[in-house]
C-alpha positions in Angstrom: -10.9 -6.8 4.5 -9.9 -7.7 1.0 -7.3 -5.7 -1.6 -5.4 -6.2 -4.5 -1.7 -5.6 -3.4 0.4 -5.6 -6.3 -2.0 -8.1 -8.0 -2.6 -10.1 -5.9 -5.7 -10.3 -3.6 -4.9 -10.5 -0.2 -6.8 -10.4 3.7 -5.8 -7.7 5.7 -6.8 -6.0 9.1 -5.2 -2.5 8.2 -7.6 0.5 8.0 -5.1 2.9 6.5 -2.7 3.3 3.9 0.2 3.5 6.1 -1.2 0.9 8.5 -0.8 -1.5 5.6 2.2 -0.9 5.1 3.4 -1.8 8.4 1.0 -4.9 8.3 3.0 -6.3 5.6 6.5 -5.3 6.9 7.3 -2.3 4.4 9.9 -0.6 6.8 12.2 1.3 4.4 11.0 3.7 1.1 8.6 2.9 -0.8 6.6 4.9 -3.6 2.7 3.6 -3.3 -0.6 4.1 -5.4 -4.3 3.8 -4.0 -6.9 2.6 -7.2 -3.7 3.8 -9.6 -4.0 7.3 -7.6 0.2 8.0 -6.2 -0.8 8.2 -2.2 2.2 10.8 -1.2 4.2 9.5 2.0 2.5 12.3 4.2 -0.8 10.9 2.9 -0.6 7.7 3.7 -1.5 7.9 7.7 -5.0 9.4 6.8 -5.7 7.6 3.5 -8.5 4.9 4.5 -9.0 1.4 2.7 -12.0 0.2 1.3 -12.4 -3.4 0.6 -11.7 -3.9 -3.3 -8.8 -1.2 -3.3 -6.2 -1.7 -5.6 -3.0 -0.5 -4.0 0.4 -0.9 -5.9 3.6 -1.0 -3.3 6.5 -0.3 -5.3 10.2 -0.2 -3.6 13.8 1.2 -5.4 16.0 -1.8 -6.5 19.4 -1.6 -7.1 21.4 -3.2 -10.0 22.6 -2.5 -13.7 
């Protein structure tokens, strides 16, 4: 299926929110938005895709 990650269009196999996430090796916290909708972390297991999604993966950065 095809989404926009962060942009960007992209082929993916994952079904869920938190699937995705795993697909594209987000192992540590990240803050994430579904169609510009914040998808909570508890959400994320149960929150299906839909070809043409728009999800935005955003992680904390350190720095100054």
């Amino acid at each position: 299926m095809q989404l926009v990650i962060n942009g960007t269009a992209t082929e993916v196999t994952a079904t869920t929110l938190s699937d995705l996430l795993t697909e594209l090796g987000h192992t540590g916290t990240v803050a994430t938005a579904l169609n510009e909708t914040f998808v909570p972390v508890g959400a994320r297991a149960t929150q299906t895709l839909s070809p043409g999604d728009r999800i935005e993966i955003l992680a904390p950065m350190q720095g100054g």
